[in-house]
C-alpha positions in Angstrom: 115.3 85.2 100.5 113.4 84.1 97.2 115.2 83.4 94.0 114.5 85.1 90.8 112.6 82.2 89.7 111.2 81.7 93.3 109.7 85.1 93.4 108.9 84.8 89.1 106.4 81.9 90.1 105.2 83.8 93.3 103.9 87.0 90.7 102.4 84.9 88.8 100.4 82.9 91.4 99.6 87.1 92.8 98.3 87.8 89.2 96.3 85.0 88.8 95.0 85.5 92.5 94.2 89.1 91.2 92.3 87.8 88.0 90.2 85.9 90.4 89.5 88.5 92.8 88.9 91.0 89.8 85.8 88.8 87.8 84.4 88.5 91.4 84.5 92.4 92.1 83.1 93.1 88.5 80.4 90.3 89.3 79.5 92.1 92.7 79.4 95.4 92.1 79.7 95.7 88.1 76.3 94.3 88.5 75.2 92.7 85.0 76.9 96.0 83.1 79.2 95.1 81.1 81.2 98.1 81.5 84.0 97.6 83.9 83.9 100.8 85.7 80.2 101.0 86.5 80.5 101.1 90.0 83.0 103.8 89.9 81.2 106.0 87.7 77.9 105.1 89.7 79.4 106.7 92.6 81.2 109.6 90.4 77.6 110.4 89.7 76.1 110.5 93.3 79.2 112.1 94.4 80.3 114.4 91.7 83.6 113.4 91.6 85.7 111.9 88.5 85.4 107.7 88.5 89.0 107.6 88.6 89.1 110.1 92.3 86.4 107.6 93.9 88.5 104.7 92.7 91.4 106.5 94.5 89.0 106.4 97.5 88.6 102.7 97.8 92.7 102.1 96.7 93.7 104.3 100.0 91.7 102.9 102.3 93.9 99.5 101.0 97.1 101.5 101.4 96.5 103.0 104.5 95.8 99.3 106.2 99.3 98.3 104.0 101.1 101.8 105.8 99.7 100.3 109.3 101.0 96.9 108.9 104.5 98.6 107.7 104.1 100.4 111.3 104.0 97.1 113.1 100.4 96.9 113.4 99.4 93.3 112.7 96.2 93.4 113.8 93.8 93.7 110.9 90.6 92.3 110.0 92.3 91.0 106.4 96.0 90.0 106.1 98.1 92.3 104.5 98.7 90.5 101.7 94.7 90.6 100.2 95.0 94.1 100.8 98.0 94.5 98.7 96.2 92.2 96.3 93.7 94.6 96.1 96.0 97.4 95.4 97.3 95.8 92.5 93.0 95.3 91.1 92.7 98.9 91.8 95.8 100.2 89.7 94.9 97.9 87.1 91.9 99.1 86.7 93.1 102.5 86.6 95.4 101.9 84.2 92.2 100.4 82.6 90.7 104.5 82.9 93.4 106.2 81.9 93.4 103.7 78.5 89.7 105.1 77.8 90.5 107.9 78.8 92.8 108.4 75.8 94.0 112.2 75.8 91.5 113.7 78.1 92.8 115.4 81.0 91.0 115.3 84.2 90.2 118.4 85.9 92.4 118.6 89.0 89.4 120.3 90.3 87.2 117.2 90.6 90.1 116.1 93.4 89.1 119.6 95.7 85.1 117.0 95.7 86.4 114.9 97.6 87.4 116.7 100.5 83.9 118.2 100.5 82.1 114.9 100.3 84.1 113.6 103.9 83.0 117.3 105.2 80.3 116.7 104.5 79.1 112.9 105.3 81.5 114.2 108.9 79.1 117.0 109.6 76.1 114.4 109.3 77.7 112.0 111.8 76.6 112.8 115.0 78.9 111.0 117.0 81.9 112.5 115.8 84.2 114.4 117.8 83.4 118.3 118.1 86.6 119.5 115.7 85.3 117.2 113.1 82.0 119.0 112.6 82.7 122.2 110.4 80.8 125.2 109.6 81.8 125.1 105.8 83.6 122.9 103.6 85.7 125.7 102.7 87.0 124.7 106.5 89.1 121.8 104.8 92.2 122.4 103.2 93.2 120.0 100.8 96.6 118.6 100.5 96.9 117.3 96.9 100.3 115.8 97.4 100.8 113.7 101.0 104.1 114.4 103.0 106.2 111.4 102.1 105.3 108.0 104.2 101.9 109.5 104.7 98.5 108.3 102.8 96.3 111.0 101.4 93.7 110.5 104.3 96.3 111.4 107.0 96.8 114.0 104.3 93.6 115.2 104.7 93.5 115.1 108.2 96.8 116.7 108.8 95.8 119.9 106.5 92.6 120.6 108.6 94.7 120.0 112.2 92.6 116.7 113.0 95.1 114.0 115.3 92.6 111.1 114.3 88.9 110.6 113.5 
């Protein structure tokens, strides 16, 4: 068990850990921009999804490894707790969007994109299995809110009857 001032000195140390990983995630893919989000609205772009639903993207596929090692699976290609560090980047930087955003709301719309984009980038993947190649993305359902204890991707999956991809 961890103190109070045990576990005050071990947020800390995860923030400052998070600054770092932060300026080396803006220096990678931030490129020389000095806009903080440029990745995310470089791929909002390509995609045509909002920045803050392909930022979502990236955050679950963190969550679902954290849901997995909750499971009891230990077996992951990064510990647990630089996935949960990236979490923490990810909803800071949201927080970040939703500061410029200032009162603009998003159009829950944008959030039906995403869906489409994995039906589609599934369809072009020939090695998938047989029920992951639709006809028409209007074949995917979209579950906006996951069951409890699920992540949106299972979300996803569950709505269109797909066990696993």
């Amino acid at each position: 068990m961890k103190s109070k001032a045990e576990m005050a000195d071990l947020m800390d140390n995860i923030f400052n850990q998070c600054n770092t990983l932060r300026n080396a995630g803006q220096a990678e893919y931030a490129h020389a921009s000095e806009n903080a989000f440029a990745n995310f609205e470089r791929l909002s772009e390509r995609m045509g999804i909002s920045r803050e639903a392909v930022l979502m993207v990236y955050a679950e596929k963190h969550i679902d490894g954290i849901h997995s090692y909750i499971q009891g699976h230990k077996s992951q290609r990064e510990d647990v707790r630089g996935r949960i560090k990236d979490v923490i980047v990810y909803m800071c930087l949201l927080y970040g969007m939703v500061e410029d955003n200032g009162d603009k709301v998003l159009d829950p719309g944008k959030l039906k994109s995403i869906v489409e984009v994995v039906a589609n980038y599934a369809r072009d993947k020939s090695n998938l299995p047989e029920h992951l190649m639709k006809q028409d993305e209007k074949d995917y359902k979209l579950m906006q809110v996951p069951p409890a204890g699920r992540s949106f991707t299972q979300g996803i999956l569950n709505a269109n009857n797909i066990d696993s991809v």
